[in-house]
MIMIMAR-762968 format. One record per residue (C-alpha): x, y, z; residue in three letters. Coordinates in steps of 0.25 Angstrom, whole numbers, plus 2048, in hexadecimal, padded with zeros to 3 digits. Layout:
BEGIN
xx:X | yy:Y | zz:Z | r:ALA
...
// end
This chain:
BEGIN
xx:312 | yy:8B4 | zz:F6E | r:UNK
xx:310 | yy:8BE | zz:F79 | r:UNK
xx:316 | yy:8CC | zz:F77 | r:UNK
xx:318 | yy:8D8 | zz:F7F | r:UNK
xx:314 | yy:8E5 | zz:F77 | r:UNK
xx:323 | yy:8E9 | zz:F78 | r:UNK
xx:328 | yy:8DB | zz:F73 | r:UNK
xx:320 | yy:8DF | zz:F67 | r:UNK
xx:329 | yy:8E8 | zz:F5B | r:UNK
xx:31D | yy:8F0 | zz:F56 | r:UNK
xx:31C | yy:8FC | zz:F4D | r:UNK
xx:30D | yy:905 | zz:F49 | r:UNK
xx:306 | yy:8FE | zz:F55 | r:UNK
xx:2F7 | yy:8FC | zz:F54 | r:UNK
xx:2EE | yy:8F4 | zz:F5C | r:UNK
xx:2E0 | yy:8F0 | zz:F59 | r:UNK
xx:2D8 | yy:8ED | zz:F65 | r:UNK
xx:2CC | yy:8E0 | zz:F65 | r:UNK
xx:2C3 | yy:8E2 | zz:F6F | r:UNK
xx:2BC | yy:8D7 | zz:F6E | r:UNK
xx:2C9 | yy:8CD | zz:F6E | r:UNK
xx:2D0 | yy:8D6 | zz:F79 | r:UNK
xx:2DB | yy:8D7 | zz:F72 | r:UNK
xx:2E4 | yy:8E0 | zz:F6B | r:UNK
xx:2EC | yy:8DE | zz:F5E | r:UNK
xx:2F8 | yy:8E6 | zz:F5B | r:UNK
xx:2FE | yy:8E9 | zz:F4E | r:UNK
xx:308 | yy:8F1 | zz:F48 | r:UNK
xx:317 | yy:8F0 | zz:F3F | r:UNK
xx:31C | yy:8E4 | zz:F43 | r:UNK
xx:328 | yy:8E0 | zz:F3A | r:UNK
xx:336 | yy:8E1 | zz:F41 | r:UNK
xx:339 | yy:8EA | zz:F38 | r:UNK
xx:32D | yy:8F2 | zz:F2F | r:UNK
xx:335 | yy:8FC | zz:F28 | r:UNK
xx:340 | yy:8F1 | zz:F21 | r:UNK
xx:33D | yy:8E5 | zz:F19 | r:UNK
xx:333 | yy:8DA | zz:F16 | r:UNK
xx:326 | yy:8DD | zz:F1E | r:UNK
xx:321 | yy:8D0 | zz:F27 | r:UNK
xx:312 | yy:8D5 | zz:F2B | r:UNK
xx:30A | yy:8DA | zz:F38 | r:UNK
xx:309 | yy:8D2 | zz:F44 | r:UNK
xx:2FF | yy:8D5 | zz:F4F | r:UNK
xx:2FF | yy:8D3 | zz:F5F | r:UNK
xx:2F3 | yy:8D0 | zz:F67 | r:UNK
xx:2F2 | yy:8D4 | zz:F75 | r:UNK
xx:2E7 | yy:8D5 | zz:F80 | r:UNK
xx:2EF | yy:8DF | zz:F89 | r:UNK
xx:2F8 | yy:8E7 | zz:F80 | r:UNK
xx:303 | yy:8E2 | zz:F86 | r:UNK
xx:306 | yy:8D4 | zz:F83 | r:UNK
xx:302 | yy:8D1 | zz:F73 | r:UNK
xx:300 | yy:8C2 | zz:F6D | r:UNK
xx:309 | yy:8C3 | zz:F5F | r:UNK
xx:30D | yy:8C6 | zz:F55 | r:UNK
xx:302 | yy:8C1 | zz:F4D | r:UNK
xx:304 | yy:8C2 | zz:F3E | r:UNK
xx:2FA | yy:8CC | zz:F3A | r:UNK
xx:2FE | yy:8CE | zz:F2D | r:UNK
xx:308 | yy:8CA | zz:F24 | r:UNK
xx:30A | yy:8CE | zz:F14 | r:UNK
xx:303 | yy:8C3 | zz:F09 | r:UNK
xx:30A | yy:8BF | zz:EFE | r:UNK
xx:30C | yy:8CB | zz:EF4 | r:UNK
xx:308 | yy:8D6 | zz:EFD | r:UNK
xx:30B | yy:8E2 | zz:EF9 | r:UNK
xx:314 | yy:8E7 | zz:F04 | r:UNK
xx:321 | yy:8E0 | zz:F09 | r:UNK
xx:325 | yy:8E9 | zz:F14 | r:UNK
xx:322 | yy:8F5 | zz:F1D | r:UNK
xx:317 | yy:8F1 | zz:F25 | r:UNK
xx:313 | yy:8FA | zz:F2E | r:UNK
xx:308 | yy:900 | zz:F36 | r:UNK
xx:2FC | yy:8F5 | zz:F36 | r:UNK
xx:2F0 | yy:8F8 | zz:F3C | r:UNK
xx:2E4 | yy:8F0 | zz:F3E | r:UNK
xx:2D5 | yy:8F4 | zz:F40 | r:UNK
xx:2C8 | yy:8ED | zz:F41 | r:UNK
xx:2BF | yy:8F3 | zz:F35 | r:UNK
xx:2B2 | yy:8EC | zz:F31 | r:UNK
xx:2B4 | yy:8DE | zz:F38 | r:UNK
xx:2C3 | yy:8DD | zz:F33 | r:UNK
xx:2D0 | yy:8E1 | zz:F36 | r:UNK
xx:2D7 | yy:8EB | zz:F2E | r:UNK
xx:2E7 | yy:8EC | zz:F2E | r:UNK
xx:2ED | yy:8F9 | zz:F28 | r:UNK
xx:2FB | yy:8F8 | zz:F26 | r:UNK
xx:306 | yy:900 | zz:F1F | r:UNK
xx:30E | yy:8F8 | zz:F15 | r:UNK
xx:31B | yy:8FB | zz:F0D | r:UNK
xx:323 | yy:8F7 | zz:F01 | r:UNK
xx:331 | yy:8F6 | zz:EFB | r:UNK
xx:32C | yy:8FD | zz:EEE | r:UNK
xx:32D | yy:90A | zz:EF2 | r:UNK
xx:322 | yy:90D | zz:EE6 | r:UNK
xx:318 | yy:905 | zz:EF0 | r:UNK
xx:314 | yy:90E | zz:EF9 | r:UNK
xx:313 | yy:90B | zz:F08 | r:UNK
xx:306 | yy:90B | zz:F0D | r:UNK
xx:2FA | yy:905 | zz:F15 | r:UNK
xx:2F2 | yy:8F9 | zz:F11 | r:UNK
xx:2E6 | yy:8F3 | zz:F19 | r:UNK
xx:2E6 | yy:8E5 | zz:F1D | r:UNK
xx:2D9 | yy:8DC | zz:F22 | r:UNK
xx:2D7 | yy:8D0 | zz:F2D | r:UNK
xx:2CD | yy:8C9 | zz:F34 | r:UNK
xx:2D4 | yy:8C8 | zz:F41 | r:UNK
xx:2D9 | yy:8D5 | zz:F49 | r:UNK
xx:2E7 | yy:8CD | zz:F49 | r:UNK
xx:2E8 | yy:8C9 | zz:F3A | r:UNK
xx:2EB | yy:8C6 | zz:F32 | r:UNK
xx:2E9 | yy:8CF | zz:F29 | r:UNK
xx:2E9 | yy:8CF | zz:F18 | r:UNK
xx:2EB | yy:8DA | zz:F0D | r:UNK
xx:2DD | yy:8E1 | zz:F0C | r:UNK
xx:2E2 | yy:8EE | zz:F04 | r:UNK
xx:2E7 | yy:8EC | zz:EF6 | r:UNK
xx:2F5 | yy:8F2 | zz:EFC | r:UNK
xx:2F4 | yy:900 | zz:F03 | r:UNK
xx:2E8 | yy:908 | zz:F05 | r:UNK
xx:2F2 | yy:915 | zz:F06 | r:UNK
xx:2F5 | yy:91C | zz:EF9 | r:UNK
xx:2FF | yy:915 | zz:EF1 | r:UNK
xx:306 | yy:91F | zz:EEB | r:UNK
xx:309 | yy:923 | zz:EFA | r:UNK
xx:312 | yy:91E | zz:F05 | r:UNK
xx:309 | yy:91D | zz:F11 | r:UNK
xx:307 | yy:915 | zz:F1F | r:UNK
xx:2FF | yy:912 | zz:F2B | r:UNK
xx:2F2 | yy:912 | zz:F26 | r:UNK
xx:2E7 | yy:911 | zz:F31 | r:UNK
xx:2D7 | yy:90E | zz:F30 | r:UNK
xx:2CE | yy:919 | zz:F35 | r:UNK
xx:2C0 | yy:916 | zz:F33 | r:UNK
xx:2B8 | yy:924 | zz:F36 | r:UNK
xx:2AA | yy:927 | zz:F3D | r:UNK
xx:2A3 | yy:923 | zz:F2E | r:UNK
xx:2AA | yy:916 | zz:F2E | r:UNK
xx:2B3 | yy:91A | zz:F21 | r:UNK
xx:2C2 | yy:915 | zz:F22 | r:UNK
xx:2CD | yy:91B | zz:F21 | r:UNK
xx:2DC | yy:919 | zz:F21 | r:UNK
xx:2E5 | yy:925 | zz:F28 | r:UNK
xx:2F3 | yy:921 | zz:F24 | r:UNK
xx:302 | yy:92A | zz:F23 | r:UNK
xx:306 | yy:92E | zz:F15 | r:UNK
xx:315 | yy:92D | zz:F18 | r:UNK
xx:31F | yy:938 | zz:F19 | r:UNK
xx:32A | yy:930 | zz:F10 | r:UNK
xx:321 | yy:934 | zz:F05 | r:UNK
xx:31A | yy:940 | zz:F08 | r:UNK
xx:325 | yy:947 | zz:F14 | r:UNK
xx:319 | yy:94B | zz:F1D | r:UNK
xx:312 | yy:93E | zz:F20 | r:UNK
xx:302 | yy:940 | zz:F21 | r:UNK
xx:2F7 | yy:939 | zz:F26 | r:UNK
xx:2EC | yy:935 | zz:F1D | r:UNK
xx:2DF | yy:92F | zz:F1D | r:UNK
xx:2D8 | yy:927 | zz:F10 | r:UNK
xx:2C9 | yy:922 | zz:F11 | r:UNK
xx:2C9 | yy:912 | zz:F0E | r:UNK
xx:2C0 | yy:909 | zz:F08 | r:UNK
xx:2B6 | yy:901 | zz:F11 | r:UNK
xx:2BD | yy:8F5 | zz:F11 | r:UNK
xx:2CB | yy:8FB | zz:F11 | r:UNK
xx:2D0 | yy:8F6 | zz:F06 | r:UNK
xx:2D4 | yy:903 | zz:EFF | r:UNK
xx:2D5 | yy:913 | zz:F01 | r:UNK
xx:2C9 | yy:91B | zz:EFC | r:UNK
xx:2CC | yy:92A | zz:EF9 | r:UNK
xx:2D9 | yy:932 | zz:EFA | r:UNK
xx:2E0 | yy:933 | zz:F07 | r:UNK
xx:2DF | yy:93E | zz:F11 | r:UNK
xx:2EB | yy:944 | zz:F17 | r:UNK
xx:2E7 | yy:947 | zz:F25 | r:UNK
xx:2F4 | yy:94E | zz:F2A | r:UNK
xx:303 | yy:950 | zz:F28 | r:UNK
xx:30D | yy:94A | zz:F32 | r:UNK
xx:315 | yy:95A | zz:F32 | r:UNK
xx:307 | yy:95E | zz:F37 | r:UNK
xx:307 | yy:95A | zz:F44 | r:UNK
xx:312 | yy:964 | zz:F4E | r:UNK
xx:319 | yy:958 | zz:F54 | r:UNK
xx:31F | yy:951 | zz:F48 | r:UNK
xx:32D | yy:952 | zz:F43 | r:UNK
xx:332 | yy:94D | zz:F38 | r:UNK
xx:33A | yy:941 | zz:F33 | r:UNK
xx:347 | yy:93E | zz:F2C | r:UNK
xx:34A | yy:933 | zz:F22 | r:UNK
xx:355 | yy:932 | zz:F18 | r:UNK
xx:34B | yy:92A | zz:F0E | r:UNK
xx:33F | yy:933 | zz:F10 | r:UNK
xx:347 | yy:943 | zz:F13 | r:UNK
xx:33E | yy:94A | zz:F20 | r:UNK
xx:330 | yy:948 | zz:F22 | r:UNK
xx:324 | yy:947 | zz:F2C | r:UNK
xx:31E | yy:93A | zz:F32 | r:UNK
xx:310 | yy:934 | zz:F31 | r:UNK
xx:30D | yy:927 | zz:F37 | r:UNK
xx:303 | yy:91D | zz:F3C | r:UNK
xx:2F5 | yy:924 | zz:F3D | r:UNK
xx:2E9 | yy:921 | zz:F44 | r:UNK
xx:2DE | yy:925 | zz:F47 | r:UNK
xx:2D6 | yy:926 | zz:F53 | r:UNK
xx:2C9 | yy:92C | zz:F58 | r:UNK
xx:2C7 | yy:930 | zz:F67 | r:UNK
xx:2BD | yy:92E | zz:F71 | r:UNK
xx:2B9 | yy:93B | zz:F71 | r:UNK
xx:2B8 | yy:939 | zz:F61 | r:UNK
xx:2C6 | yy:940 | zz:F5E | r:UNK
xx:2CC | yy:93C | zz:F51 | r:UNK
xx:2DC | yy:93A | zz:F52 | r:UNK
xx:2E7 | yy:934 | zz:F4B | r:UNK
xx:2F4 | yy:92D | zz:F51 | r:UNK
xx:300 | yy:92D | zz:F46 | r:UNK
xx:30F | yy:92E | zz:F49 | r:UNK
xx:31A | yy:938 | zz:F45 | r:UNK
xx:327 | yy:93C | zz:F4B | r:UNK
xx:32B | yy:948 | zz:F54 | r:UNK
xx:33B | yy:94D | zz:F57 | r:UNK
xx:33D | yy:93F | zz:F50 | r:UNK
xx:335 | yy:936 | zz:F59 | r:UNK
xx:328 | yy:92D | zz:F56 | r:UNK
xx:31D | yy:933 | zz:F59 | r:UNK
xx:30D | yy:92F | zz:F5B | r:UNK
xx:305 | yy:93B | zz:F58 | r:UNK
xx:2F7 | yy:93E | zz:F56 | r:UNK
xx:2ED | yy:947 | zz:F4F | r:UNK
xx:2DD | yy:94A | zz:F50 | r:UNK
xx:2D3 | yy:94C | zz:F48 | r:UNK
xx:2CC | yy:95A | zz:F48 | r:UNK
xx:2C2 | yy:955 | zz:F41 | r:UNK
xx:2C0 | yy:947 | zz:F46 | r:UNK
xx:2C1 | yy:943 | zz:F37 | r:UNK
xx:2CB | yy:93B | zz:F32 | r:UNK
xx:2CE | yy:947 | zz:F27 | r:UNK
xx:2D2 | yy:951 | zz:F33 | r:UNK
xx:2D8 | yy:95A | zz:F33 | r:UNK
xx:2E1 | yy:953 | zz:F3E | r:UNK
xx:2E9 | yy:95C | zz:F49 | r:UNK
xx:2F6 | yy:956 | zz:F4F | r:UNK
xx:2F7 | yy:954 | zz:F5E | r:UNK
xx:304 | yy:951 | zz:F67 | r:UNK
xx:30A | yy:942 | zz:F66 | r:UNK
xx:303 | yy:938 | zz:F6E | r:UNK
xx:312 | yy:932 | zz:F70 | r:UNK
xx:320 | yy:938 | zz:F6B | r:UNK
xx:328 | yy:92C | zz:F72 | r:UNK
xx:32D | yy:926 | zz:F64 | r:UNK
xx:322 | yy:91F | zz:F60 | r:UNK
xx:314 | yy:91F | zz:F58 | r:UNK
xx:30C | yy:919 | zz:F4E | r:UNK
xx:301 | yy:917 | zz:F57 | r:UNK
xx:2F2 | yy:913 | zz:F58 | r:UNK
xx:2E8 | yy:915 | zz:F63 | r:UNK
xx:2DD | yy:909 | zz:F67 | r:UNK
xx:2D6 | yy:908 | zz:F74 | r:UNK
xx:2D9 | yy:8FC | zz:F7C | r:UNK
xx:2D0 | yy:8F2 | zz:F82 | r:UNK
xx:2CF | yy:8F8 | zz:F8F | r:UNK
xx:2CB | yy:905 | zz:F88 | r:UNK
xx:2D9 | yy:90D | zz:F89 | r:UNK
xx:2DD | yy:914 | zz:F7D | r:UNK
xx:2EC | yy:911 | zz:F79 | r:UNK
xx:2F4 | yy:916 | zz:F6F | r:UNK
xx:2FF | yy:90C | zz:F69 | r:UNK
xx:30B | yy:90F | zz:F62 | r:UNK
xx:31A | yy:90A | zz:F5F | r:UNK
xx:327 | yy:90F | zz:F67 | r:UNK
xx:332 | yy:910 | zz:F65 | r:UNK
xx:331 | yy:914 | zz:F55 | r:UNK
xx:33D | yy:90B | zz:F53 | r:UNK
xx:33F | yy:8FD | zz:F4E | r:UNK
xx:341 | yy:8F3 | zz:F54 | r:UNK
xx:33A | yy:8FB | zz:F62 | r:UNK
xx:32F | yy:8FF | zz:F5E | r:UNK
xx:322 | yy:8F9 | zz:F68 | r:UNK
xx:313 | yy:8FC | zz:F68 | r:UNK
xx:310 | yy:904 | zz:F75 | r:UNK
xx:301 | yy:907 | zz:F7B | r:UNK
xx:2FE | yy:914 | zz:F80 | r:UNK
xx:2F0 | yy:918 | zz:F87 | r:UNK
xx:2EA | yy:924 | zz:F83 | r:UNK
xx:2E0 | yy:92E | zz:F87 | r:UNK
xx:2D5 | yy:935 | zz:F7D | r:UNK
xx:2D2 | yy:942 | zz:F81 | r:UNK
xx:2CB | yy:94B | zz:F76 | r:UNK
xx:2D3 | yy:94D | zz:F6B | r:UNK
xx:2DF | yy:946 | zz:F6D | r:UNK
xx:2E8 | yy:93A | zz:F74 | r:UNK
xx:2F0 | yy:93B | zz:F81 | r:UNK
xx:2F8 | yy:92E | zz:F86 | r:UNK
xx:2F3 | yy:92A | zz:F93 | r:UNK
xx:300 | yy:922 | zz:F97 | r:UNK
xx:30C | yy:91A | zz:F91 | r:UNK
xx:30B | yy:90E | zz:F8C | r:UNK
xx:314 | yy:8FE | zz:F90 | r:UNK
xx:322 | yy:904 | zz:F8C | r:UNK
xx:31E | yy:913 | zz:F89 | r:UNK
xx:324 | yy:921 | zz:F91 | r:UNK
xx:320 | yy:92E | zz:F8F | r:UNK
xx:32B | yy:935 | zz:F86 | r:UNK
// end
């Protein structure tokens, strides 16, 4: 089947370019409904032009006895030593297993992809998401992931070395920075969780010039919002400082990746609502030290 990107219900887009197929492979929260019930898997969409996408393709869906059954969320897949690497957020019903990220493996950039973790690679004892692979100049790996703010009230960003193979966390976890940190965000309300400050989705990015950023969403006067921070350093460690949000039009948990013609996009879901939401593609320019969005996206308006 054909699909338009905005016939496609789609949450925490991401998109993992193959230059040498020319092709592109979109992933991201696919269930109809992530936050409620049984979970069904990932599906991936293929596409040539980022406009017309061949799916969905069953990229992965849970074995017998897996660990999670529900809250799937966020799955992101990158190429690491001649394989394909999904990291992905899972849940539970037993709120004594704590959500987390677990990393998954494939041959094939579509799938599918199998259990490679024994369960999440985020602390256990803490409730955690959107994990993300940054490997750094010496080739270590490392996962930047959100401790979240239903646990802690002020979500942080932070980064755990992993082992070669990326089977399992190696050290203790960094915290990079706090989500109260940065100037723009506000915070959130829930009758379940009291008042608290939002981090979600990081990734990492290095410039042209040799910048090191990080996209991760939050809210501001109640709205989604994609916001992003940089290195002064160029080290994943920091210290990071918080710039402006790329995009305040209800939407984020956004990736970068350059496009096979060269021109550097940022994706992310809008409207933050479900059933709405849509992957949108917005090109970017680099200048040193930070991103500006160079136009609107298929479907996108300046707010």
């Amino acid at each position: 089947m054909t699909l338009k990107t905005d016939q496609i219900q789609l949450r925490d887009p991401f998109v993992l370019v193959q230059r040498d197929k020319q092709q592109y492979y979109l992933f991201g929260s696919t269930d109809k409904d992530i936050w409620n019930g049984l979970a069904t898997g990932f599906d991936c969409y293929r596409s040539t032009d980022l406009e017309h996408w061949e799916g969905p393709i069953e990229a992965f869906r849970p074995p017998e006895n897996f660990w999670s059954p529900t809250n799937y969320w966020a799955p992101e897949a990158h190429e690491y030593l001649g394989r394909y690497y999904m990291f992905a957020t899972f849940g539970h019903e037993d709120p004594q297993v704590r959500r987390g990220t677990a990393v998954l493996v494939s041959d094939a950039p579509e799938g599918p992809y199998v259990p490679h973790s024994d369960g999440p690679v985020t602390p256990r004892e803490w409730e955690c998401l959107d994990g993300t692979l940054y490997v750094d100049a010496g080739g270590v790996p490392w996962m930047v992931f959100c401790h979240e703010w239903v646990q802690t009230s002020d979500g942080t960003v932070c980064a755990v070395q992993l082992s070669k193979d990326l089977t399992e966390s190696e050290g203790e976890p960094v915290e990079l920075f706090a989500a109260s940190e940065a100037p723009w965000v506000g915070p959130v309300h829930s009758a379940k969780h009291g008042t608290g400050y939002v981090t979600d989705g990081p990734f990492v990015h290095r410039t042209q010039a040799g910048d090191l950023l990080m996209l991760w969403a939050s809210f501001r006067n109640g709205r989604y919002a994609q916001g992003v921070a940089r290195s002064l350093t160029g080290e994943i460690s920091g210290p990071w400082e918080q710039h402006e949000p790329l995009f305040e039009a209800d939407g984020g948990h956004g990736m970068i990746f350059r496009a096979l013609d060269g021109q550097l996009y940022l994706t992310l879901h809008t409207p933050n609502k479900t059933p709405d939401e849509r992957a949108v593609f917005i090109p970017l320019d680099e200048s040193v030290g930070t991103l500006r969005v160079k136009a609107y996206g298929t479907g996108l308006a300046p707010s």
